[in-house]
N, C-alpha and C positions, 0 to 999 in steps of 0.2 A: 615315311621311309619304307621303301621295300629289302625284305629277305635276299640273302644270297641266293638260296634257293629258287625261289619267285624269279629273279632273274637270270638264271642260269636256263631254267625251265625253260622259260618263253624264247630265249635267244639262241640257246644251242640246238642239234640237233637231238634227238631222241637217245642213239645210240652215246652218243659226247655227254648230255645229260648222264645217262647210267653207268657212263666209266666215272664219271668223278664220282658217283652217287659211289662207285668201289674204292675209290680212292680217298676218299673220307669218313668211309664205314659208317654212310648210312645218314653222312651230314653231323657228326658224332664230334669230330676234326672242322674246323676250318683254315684251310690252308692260307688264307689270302690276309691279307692286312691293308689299309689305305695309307697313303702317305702322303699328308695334306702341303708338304713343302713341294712335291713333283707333281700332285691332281694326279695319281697313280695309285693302280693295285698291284701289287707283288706278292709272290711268295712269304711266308713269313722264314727267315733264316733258319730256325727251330724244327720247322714241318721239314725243311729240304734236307735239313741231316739227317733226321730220322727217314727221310723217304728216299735216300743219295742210289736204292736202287732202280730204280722209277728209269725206263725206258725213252727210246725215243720220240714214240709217240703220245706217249703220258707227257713229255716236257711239253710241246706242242700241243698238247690242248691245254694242259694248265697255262700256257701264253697267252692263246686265244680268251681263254676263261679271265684272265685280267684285261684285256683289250675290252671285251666285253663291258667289264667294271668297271673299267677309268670311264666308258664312255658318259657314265649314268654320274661318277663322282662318287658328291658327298650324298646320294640320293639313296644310297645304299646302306641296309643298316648292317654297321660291320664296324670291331676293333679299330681305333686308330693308332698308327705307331706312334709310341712316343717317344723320342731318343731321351737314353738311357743315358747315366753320367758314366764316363768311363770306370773302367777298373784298370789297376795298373799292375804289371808285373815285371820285379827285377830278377836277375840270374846273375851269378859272379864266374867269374872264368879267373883262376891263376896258370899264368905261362910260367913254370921256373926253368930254368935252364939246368937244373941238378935233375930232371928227366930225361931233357933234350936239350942238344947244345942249339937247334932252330928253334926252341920253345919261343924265345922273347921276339924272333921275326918272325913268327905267325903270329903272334898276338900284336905287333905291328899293323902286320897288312890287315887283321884283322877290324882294328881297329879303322883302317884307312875303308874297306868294305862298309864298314855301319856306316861310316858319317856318308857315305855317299846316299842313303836315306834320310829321309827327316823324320822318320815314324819312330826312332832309335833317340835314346839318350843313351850318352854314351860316357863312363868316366872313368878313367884310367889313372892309376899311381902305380909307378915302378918302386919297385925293395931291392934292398942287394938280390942280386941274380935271378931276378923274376919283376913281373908285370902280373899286376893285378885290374882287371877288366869285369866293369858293372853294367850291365844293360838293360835298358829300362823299355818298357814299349805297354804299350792303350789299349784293353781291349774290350767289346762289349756285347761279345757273345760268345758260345764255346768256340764256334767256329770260327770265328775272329782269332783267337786265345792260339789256336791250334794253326792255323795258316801263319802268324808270324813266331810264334816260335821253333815251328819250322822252317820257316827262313833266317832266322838266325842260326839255328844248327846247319844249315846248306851254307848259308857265307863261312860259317867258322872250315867246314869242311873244302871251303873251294881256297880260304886261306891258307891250309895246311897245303895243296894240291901245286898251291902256286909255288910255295916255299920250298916244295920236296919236287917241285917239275914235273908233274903229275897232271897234263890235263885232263879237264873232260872231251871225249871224243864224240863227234855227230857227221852226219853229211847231210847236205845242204840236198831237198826235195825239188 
């Protein structure tokens, strides 16, 4: 088995060589992972948040630099990912209506929003005068964690928007 190093050396250019050699401080880091279900190298999800300010032409050679690597495989000595078992996280949401007389029809439509995913569990019991709403969803990395529970707080928010006539506004490029 050869090094990342070893092959990065021989294949890229000098200059592409010593920006990753900066981008991993010195080979200190290794950004890449194999993923023996796709015969691919990628990112590993961890390096990319902590690198989220990495330019455009850093993305682009670290593309090239996996192209490079699938091409070799398993020939390369390097981490293989192993998928992780999920983690789960739930959140409760109560809609009463002694806040809001729309309380329980956002927590409707909101309700109508999740299921149109399937990443969402979703279970709801009404009480006198309110709706009580659990939502459950998978995740297995922080940045997994952080991207759907920020789409849960955007459906509940576009629930609200629907309910109160509030759209969002854009124009078509």
């Amino acid at each position: 088995m050869r090094s990342v190093r070893e092959v990065l050396r021989e294949r890229l250019s000098p200059a592409d060589y010593q920006r990753l050699e900066e981008l991993t401080q010195g080979w200190q880091e290794i950004p890449f992972e194999y993923y023996p279900d796709c015969n691919a190298f990628q990112t590993s999800d961890e390096w990319e948040l902590s690198h989220s300010h990495l330019g455009e032409e850093d993305l682009q050679l670290l593309l090239r630099a996996c192209e490079v690597l699938s091409q070799l495989g398993e020939a390369v000595d390097i981490p293989v990912y192993r998928d992780q078992a999920p983690e789960w996280f739930t959140q409760d949401f109560i809609f009463d209506d002694g806040n809001s007389r729309d309380s329980t029809v956002v927590g409707a439509k909101f309700i109508a929003l999740l299921a149109k995913n399937p990443a969402y569990r979703v279970e709801a019991r009404e009480f006198p005068g309110g709706l009580h709403v659990q939502v459950t969803f998978s995740y297995r990395s922080e940045l997994e964690f952080s991207r759907e529970h920020n789409n849960v707080r955007l459906l509940l928010e576009s629930a609200r928007n629907v309910v109160q006539r509030r759209f969002f506004g854009g124009y078509r490029l």
